[in-house]
C-alpha positions as a Markdown table, in Angstrom:
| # | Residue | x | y | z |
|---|---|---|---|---|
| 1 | Unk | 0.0 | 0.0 | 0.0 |
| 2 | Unk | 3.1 | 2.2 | 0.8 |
| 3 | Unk | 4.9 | 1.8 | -2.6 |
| 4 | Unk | 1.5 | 2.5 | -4.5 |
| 5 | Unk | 0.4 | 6.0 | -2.4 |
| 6 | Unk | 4.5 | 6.4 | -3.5 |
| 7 | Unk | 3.8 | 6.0 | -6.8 |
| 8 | Unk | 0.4 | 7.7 | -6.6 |
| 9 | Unk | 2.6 | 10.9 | -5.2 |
| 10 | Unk | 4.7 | 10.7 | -8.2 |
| 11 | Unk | 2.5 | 10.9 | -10.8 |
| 12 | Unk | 0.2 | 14.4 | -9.1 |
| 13 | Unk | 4.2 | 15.3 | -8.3 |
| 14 | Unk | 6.6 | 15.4 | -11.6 |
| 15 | Unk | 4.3 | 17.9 | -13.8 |
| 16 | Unk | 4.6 | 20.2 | -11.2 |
| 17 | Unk | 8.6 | 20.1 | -10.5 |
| 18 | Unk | 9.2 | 19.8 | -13.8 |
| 19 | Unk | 7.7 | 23.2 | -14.3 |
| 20 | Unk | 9.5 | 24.6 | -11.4 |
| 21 | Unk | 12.7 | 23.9 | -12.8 |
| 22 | Unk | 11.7 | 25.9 | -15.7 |
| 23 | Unk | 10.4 | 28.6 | -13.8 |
| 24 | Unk | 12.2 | 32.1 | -13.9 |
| 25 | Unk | 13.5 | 33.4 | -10.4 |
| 26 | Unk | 11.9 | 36.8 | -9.5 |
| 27 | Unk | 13.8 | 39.8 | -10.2 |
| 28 | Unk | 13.9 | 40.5 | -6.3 |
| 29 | Unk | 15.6 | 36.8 | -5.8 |
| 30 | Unk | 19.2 | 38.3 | -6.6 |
| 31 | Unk | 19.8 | 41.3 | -4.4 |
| 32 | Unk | 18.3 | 39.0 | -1.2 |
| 33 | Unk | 21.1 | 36.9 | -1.3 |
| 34 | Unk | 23.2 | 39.1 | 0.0 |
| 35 | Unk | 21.1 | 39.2 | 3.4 |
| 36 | Unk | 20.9 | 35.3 | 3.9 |
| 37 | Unk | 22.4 | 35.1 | 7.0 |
| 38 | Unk | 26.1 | 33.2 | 7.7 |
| 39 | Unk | 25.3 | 29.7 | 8.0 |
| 40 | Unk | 22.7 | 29.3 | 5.6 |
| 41 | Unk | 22.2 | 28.7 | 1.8 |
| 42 | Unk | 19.8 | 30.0 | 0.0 |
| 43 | Unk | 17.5 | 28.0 | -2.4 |
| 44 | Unk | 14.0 | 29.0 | -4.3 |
| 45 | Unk | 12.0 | 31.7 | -3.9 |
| 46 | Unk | 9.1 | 30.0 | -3.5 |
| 47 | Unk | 6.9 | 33.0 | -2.7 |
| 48 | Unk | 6.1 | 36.6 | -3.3 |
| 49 | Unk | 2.8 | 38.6 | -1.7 |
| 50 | Unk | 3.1 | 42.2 | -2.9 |
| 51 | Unk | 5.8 | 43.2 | -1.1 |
| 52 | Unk | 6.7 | 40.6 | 0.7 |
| 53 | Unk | 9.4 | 37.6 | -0.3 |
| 54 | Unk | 9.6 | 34.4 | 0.4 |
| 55 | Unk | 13.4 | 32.4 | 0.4 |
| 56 | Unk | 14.0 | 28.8 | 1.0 |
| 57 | Unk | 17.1 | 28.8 | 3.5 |
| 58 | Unk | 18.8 | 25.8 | 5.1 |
| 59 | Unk | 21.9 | 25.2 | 7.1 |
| 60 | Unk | 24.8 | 25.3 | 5.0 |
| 61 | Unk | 25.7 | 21.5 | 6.8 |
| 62 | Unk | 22.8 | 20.0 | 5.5 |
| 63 | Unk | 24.8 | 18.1 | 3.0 |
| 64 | Unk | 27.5 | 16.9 | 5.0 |
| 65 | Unk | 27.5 | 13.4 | 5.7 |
| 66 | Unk | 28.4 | 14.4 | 9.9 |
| 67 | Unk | 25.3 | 16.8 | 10.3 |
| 68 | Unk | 22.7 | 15.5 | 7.6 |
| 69 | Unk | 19.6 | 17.5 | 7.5 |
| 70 | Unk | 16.2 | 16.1 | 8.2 |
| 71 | Unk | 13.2 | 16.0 | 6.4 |
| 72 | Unk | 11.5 | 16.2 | 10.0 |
| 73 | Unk | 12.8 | 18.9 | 10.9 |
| 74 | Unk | 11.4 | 22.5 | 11.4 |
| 75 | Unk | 12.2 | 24.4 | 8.6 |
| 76 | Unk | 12.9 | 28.7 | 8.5 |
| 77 | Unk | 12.5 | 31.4 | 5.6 |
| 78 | Unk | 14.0 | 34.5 | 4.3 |
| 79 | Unk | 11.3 | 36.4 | 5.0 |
| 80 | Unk | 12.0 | 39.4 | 2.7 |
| 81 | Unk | 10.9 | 43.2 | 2.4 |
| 82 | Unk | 10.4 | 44.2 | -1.0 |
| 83 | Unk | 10.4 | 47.7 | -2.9 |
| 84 | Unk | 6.9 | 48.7 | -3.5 |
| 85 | Unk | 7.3 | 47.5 | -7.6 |
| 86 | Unk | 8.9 | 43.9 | -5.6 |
| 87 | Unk | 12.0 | 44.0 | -7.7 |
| 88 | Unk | 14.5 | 44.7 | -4.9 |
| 89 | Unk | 14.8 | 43.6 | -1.9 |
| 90 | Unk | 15.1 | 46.3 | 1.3 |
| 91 | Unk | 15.8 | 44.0 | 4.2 |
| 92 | Unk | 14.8 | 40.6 | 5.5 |
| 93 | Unk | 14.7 | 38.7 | 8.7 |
| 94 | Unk | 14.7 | 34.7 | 9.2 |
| 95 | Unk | 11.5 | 33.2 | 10.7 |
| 96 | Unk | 10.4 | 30.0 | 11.2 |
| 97 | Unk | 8.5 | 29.1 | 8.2 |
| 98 | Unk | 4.6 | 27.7 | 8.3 |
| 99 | Unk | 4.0 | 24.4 | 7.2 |
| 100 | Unk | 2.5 | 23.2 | 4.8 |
| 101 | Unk | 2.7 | 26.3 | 2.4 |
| 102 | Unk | -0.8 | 27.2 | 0.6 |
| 103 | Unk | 1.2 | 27.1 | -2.7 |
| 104 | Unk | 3.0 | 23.7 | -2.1 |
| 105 | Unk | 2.6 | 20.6 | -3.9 |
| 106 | Unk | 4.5 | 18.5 | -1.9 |
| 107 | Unk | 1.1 | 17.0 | 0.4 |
| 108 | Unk | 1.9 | 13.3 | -0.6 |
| 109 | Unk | 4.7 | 13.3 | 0.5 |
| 110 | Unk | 4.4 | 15.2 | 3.2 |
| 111 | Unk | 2.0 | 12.6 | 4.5 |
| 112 | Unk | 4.4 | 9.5 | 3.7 |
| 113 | Unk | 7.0 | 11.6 | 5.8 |
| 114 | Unk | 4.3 | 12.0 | 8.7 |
| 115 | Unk | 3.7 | 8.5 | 8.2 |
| 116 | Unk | 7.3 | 7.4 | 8.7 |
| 117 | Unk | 7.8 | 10.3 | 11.9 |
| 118 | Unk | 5.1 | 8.5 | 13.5 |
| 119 | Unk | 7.1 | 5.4 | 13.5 |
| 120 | Unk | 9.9 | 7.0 | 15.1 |
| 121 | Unk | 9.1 | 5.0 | 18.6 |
| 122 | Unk | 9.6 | 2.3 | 17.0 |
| 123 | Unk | 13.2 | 2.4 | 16.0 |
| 124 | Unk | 16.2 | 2.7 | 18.8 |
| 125 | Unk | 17.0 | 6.3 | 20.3 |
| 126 | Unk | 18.7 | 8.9 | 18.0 |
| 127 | Unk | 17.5 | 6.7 | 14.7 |
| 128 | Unk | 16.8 | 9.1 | 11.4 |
| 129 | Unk | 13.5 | 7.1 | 10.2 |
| 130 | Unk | 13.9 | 6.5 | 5.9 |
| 131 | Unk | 12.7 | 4.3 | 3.8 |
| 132 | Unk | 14.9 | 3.1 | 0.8 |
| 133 | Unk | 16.2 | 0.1 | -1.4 |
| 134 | Unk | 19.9 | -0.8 | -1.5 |
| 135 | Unk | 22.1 | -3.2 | -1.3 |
| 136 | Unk | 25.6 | -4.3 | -0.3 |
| 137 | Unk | 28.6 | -3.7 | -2.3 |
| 138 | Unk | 31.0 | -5.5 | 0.5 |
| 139 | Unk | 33.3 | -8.0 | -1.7 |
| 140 | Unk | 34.8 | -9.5 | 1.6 |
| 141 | Unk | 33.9 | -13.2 | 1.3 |
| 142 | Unk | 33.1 | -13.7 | 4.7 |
| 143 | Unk | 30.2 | -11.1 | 3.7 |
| 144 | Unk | 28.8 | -7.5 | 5.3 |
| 145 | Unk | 28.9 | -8.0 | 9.2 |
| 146 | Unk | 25.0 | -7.1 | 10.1 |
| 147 | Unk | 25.4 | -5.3 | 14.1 |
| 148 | Unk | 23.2 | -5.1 | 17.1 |
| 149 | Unk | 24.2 | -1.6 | 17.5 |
| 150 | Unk | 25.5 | 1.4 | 14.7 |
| 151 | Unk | 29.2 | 0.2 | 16.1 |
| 152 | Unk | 32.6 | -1.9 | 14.7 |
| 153 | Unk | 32.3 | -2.8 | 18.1 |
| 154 | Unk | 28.9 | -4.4 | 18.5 |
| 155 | Unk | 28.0 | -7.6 | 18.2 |
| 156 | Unk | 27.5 | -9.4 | 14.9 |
| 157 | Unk | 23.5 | -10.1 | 14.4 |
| 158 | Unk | 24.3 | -12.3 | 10.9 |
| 159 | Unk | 25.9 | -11.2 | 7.5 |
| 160 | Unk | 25.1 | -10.3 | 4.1 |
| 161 | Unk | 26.4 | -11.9 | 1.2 |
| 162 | Unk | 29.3 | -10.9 | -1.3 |
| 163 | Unk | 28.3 | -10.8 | -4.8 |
| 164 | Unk | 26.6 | -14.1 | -6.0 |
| 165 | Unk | 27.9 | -15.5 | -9.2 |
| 166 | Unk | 25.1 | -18.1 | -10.4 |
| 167 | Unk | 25.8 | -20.6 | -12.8 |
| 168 | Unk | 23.0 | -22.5 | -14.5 |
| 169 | Unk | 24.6 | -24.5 | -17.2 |
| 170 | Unk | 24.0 | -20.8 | -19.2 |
| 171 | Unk | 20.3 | -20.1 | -18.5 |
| 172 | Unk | 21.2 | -18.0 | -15.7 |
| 173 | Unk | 20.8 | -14.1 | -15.8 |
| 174 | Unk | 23.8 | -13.2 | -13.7 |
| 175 | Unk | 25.6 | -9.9 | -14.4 |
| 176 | Unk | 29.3 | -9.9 | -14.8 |
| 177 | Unk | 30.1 | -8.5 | -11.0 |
| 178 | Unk | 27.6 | -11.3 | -9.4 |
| 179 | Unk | 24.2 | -10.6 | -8.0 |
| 180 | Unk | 24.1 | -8.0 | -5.0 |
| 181 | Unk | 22.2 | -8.4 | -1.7 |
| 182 | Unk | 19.1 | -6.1 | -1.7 |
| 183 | Unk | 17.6 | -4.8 | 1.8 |
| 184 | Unk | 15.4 | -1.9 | 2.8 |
| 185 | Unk | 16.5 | 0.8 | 4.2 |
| 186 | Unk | 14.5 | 2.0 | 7.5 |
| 187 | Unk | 17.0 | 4.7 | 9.6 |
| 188 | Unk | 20.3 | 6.3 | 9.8 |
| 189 | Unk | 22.5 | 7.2 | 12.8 |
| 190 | Unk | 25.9 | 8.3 | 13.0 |
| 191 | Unk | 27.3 | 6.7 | 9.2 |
| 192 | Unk | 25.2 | 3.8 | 9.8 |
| 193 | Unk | 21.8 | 2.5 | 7.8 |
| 194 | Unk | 19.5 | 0.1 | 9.9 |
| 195 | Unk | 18.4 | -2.5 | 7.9 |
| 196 | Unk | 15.5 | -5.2 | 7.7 |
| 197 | Unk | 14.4 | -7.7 | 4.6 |
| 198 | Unk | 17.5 | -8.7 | 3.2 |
| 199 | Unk | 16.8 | -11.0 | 0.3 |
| 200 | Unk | 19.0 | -13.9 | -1.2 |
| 201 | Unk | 21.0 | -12.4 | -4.5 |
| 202 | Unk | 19.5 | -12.7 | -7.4 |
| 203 | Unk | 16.5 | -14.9 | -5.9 |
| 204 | Unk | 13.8 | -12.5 | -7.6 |
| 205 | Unk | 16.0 | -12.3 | -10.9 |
| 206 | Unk | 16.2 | -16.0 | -11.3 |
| 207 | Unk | 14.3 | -19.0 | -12.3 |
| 208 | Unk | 12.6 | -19.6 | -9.1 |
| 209 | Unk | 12.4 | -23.6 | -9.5 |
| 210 | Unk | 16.4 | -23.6 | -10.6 |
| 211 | Unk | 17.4 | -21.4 | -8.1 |
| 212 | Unk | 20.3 | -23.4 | -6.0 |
| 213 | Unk | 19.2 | -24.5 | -2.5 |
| 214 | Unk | 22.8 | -24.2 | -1.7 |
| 215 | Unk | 22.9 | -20.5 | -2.4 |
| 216 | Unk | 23.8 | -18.1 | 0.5 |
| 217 | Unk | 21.3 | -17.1 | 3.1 |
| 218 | Unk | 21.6 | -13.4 | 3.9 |
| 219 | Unk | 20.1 | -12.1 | 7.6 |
| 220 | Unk | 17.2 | -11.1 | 6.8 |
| 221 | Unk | 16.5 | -9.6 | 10.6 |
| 222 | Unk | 17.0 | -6.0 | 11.3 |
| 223 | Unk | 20.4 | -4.6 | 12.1 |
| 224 | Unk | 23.0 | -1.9 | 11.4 |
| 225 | Unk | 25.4 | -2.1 | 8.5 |
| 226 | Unk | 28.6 | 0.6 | 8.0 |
| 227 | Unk | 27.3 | 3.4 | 5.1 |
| 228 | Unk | 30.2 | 3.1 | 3.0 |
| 229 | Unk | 29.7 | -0.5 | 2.2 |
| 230 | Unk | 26.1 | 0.4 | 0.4 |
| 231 | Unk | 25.0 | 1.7 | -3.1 |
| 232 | Unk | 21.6 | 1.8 | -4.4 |
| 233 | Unk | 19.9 | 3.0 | -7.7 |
| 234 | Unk | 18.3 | 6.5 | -8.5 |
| 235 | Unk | 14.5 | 6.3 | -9.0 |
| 236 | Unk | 12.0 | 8.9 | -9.6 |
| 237 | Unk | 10.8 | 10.6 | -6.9 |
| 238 | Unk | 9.2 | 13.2 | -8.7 |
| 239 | Unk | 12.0 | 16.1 | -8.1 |
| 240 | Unk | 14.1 | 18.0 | -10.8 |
| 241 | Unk | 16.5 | 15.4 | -12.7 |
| 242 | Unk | 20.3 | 16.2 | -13.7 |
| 243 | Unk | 21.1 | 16.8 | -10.0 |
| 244 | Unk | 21.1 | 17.0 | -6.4 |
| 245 | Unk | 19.7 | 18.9 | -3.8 |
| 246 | Unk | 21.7 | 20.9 | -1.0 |
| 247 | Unk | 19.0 | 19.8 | 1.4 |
| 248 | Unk | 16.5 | 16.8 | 1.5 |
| 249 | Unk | 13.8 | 19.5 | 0.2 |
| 250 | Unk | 13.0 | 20.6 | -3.6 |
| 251 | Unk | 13.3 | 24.0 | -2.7 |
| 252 | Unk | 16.5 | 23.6 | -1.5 |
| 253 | Unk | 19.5 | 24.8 | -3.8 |
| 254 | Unk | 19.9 | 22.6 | -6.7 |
| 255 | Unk | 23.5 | 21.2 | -8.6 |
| 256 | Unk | 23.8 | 19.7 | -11.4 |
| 257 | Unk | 25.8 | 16.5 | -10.8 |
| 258 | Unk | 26.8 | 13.8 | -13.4 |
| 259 | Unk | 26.7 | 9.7 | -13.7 |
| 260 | Unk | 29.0 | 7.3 | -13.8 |
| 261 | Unk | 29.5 | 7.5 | -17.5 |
| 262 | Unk | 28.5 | 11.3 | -18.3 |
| 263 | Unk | 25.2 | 13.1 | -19.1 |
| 264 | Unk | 23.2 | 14.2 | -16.3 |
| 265 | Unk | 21.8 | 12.2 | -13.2 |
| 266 | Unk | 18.2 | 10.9 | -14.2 |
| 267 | Unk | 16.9 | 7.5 | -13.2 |
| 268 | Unk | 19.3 | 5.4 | -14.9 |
| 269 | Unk | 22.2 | 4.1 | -12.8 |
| 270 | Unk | 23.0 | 5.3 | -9.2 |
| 271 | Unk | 25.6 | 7.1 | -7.1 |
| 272 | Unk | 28.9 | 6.6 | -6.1 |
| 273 | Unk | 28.1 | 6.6 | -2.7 |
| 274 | Unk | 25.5 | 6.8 | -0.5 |
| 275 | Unk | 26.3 | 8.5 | 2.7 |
| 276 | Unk | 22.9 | 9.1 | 4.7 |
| 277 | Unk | 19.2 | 9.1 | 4.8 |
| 278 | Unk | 16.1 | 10.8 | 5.8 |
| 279 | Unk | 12.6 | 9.8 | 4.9 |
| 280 | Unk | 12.4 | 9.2 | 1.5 |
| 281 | Unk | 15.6 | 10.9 | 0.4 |
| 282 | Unk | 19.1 | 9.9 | 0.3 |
| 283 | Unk | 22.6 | 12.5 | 0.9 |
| 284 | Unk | 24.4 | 10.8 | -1.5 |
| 285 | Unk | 28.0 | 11.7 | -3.6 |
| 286 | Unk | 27.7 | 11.5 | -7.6 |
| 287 | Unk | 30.4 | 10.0 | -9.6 |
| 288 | Unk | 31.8 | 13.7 | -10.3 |
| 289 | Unk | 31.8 | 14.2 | -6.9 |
| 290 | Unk | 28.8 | 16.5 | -6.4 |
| 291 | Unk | 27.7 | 15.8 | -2.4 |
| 292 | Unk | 23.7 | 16.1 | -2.1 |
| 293 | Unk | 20.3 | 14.6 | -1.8 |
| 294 | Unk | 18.3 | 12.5 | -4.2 |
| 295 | Unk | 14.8 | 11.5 | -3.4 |
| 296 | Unk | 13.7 | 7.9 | -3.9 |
| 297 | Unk | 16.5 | 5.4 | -4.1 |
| 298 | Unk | 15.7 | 1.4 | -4.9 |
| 299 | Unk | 17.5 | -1.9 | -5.2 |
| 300 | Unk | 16.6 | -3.1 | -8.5 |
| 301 | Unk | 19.1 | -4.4 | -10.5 |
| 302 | Unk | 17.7 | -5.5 | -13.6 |
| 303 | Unk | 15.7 | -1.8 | -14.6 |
| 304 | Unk | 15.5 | 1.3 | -13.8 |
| 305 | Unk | 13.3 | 2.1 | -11.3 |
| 306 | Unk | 10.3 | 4.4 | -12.2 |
């Protein structure tokens, strides 16, 4: 039911980014930048009521892998005087911002997000709630230690599989680097991802009826696993393509980043790292090094995700 009010939140979603990327800035946009206050970077300006402005600020940390922003948290706004035509801006002041805006088309996923803060009790203390696909790219043979607690030093719960290389006399669909273990994502803390529903590799890509017996057995149990041995896949979560976000928000500032083999991110392929989580978007680093947040990122390793 999740993944189709998901989908159901793309489609009423991507008409309306899409135009927002296109959209022109106000003329007032450019001369309020100089009054975004230390700490802070300035995204859209989402907003303008006569002569008043509205700017999208976030902390200046929100893409850094040590402070991540959350999609939970309380968010502020350049709040902006304008002159009387509302072409320049006068002065401005930061205030916490109202929620949700009248002009906003974010609502469905606004609710999925309320929907995933209310299972916050649920998770251990200090716990980021998200929800994601990914999978392990750990090629130790002894497999991705699975932890009791977001720690090298905790105990080991179980582990998840290096890459699987199937062989089926040639009827087998294997890639070339081996089938990956795929999990969901449901929090972050502290460089760490807990995790739940591992599956076998390759399992859901193979011939059910040929598929070994004898083939490793991932944990499937919830547990913590170290960041930088995970990747995932972009899919379309109904923002701007071609790049990331500074902040998990779409009015955050937006940089164009690159895949793995040029042209601009879309959802084909996936990053070269993913570094942290909230809600439905992942802080991740794209393979020309751009640091930011993507929203939507699966597991599937046949298609792209849509």
């Amino acid at each position: 039911m999740r993944a189709l009010r998901l989908i159901a939140a793309t489609m009423l979603c991507v008409a309306a980014q899409a135009a927002r990327a296109d959209d022109t800035e106000p003329a007032w946009r450019a001369s309020a930048l100089a009054m975004v206050p230390a700490g802070y970077v300035a995204g859209t300006a989402y907003r303008t009521e006569g002569s008043t402005g509205y700017l999208a600020v976030y902390p200046a940390t929100s893409n850094d892998p040590k402070t991540p922003a959350s999609v939970f948290a309380a968010r502020q706004a350049l709040v902006v005087t304008l002159t009387p035509d509302a072409t320049r801006a006068v002065s401005a002041e930061l205030k916490p911002r109202a929620e949700p805006d009248p002009d906003n088309d974010e609502t469905d996923f606004a609710r999925l997000h309320a929907e995933l803060a209310a299972k916050r009790a649920a998770l251990p203390e200090g716990t980021e709630p998200c929800s994601l696909g990914a999978w392990s790219i750990d090629k130790d043979p002894g497999g991705l230690n699975v932890r009791a607690e977001p720690s090298t030093s905790a105990r080991v719960l179980g582990t998840l599989p290096p890459p699987y290389r199937l062989k089926l006399g040639g009827a087998e669909n294997t890639p070339d680097g081996g089938w990956l273990t795929e999990f969901r994502i449901i929090g972050f803390k502290s460089g760490w991802f807990l995790i739940e529903g591992a599956k076998p590799p390759g399992k859901d890509y193979e011939d059910e009826k040929r598929y070994p017996r004898s083939a490793p057995k991932p944990y499937a149990g919830r547990g913590w696993v170290a960041s930088n041995k995970i990747g995932a896949a972009y899919a379309n979560g109904a923002t701007r393509m071609g790049g990331l976000f500074q902040a998990p928000f779409v009015d955050a500032k937006w940089m164009p980043a690159q895949r793995e083999l040029g042209g601009p991110i879309d959802g084909d392929g996936g990053p070269k790292r993913l570094l942290a989580c909230s809600g439905y978007w992942g802080l991740v680093e794209s393979h020309d090094g751009v640091r930011g947040w993507w929203r939507a990122l699966c597991s599937n390793q046949v298609t792209t995700c849509s």
